[in-house]
N, C-alpha and C positions, 0 to 999 in steps of 0.2 A: 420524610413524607414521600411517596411515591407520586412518579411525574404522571399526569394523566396523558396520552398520547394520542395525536392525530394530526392530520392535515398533511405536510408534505414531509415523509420521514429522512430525506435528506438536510432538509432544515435544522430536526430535532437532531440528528445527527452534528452537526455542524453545534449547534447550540450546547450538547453535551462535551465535545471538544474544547471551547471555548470556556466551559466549567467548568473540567476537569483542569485546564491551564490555571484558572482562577483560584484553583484548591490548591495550588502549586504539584500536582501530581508528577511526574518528570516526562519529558517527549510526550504530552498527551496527544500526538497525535499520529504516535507509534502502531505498525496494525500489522497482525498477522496476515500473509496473503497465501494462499492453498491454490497451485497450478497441479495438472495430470500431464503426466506426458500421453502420447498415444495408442502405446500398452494399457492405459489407465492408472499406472504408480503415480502416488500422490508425493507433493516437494512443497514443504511452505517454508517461510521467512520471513523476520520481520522488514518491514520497508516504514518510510516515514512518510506519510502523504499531506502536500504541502496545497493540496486544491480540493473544496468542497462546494460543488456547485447543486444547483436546483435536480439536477438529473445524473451527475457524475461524482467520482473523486478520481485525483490524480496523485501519481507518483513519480521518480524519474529510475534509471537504471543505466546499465550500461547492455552492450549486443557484442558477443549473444553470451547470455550466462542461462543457467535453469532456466528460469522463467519465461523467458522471452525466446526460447524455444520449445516450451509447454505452449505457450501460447499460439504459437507458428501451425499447432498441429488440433492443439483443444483450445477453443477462447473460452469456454467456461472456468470461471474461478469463484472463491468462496473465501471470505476474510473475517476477520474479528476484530472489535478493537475492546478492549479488558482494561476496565481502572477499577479494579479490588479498591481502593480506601475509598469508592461513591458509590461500591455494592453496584457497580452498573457495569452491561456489556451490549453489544451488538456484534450480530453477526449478517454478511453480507454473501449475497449470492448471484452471479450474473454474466457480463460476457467482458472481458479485459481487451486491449488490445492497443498497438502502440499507436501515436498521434502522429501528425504530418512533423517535420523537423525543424517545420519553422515554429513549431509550439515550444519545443526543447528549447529551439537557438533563445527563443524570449525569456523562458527560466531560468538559463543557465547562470547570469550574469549573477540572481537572488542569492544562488547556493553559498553556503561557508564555504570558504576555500579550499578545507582541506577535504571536500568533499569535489570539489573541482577539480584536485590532486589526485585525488582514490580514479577519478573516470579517465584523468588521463593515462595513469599506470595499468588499469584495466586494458586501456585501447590498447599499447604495446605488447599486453601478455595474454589476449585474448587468442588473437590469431596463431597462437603457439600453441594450443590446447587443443588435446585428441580423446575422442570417447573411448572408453567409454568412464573414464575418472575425471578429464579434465585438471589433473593434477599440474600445479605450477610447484618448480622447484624453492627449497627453503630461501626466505631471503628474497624473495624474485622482488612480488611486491611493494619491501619497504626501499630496495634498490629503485624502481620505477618512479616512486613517488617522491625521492628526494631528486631524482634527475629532474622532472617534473617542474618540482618547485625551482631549481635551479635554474631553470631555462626560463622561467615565467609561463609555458606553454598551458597556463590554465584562463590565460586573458581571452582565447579563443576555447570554444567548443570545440570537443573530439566529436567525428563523424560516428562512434558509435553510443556517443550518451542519447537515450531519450526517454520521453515520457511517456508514460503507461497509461491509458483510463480504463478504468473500470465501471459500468453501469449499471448496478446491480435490479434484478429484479423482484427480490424478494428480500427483507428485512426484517429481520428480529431484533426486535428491545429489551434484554432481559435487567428486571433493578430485584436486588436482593429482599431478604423479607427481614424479620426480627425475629423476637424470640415468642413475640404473640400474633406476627403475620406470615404468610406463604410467601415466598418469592412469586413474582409475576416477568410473563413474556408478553408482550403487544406485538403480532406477527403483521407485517405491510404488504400486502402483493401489488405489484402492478399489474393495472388494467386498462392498458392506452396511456393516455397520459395522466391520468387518476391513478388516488391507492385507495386499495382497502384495507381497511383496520381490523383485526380480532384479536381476544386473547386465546392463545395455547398454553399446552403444559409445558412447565418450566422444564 
């Protein structure tokens, strides 16, 4: 049955999440993210966003990778998030950009560890990287992240992890159709602090 949609699409958002986790989907809360640099070349990636508020979502990263020098120059960014086995997707469109650091330092602690691992091997091999490849030598990283864990050095946050928000202002819902219905989108726009609802074409 197709979800009827309205009110505040960050909710339904959120509420689809929480769904998909219930259907046992995997990472349901895995999302494509689409940054430009200031040529306009487009760079997306999957990120996991671990915050879904009335107005926001959040993610964490490390500095400076792609992204977060896409965002340095364009804050406009555009995401999806796609669970094929609920015929459901949303796609997001709006302004990204990174939080104060003491929003980080408060996260940091939540993360699985070896994700605490991964940002402190980042920190060491970041600053070693030159445009315009940014390439790190073979082996660099799994080197970094066993130091890393040796040392304990993931009890504290690295100064360059941090979180990302993104606010999107426009929102599409798209749920699959059958074999005797159409696929439907419910498109949200912001308008102040209100949205409006319609349908568009899928």
């Amino acid at each position: 049955m197709r979800d009827e949609l309205g009110g505040n699409p960050l909710e339904v958002l959120r509420r689809w999440v929480d769904e998909a986790g219930a259907a046992g989907v995997p990472a349901p809360g895995a999302m494509t993210f689409a940054t430009a640099d200031v040529d306009g070349v487009p760079h997306a990636r999957t990120v996991l966003v671990t915050e879904i508020d009335d107005v926001s979502l959040r993610f964490h990263s490390s500095l400076p990778t792609m992204k977060t020098r896409d965002l340095a120059v364009n804050p406009q960014a555009s995401a999806v998030f796609h669970w094929p086995a609920l015929g459901r997707q949303v796609i997001l469109q709006g302004l990204a950009a990174e939080l104060d650091p003491a929003v980080a330092r408060a996260a940091y602690p939540t993360r699985p560890r070896q994700l605490r691992l991964v940002a402190w091997a980042y920190d060491v091999l970041a600053p070693t990287l030159t445009a315009p490849d940014y390439a790190v030598e073979p082996g660099a990283v799994e080197r970094e992240f066993e130091a890393a864990a040796a040392s304990d050095r993931d009890a504290a946050m690295p100064d360059s992890w941090t979180t990302i928000r993104l606010a999107p202002a426009r929102m599409d819902f798209w749920q699959a159709g059958t074999e005797t219905t159409p696929p439907g989108k419910t498109r949200f726009v912001a308008e102040g602090p209100t949205w409006r609802a319609f349908p568009v074409l899928p």
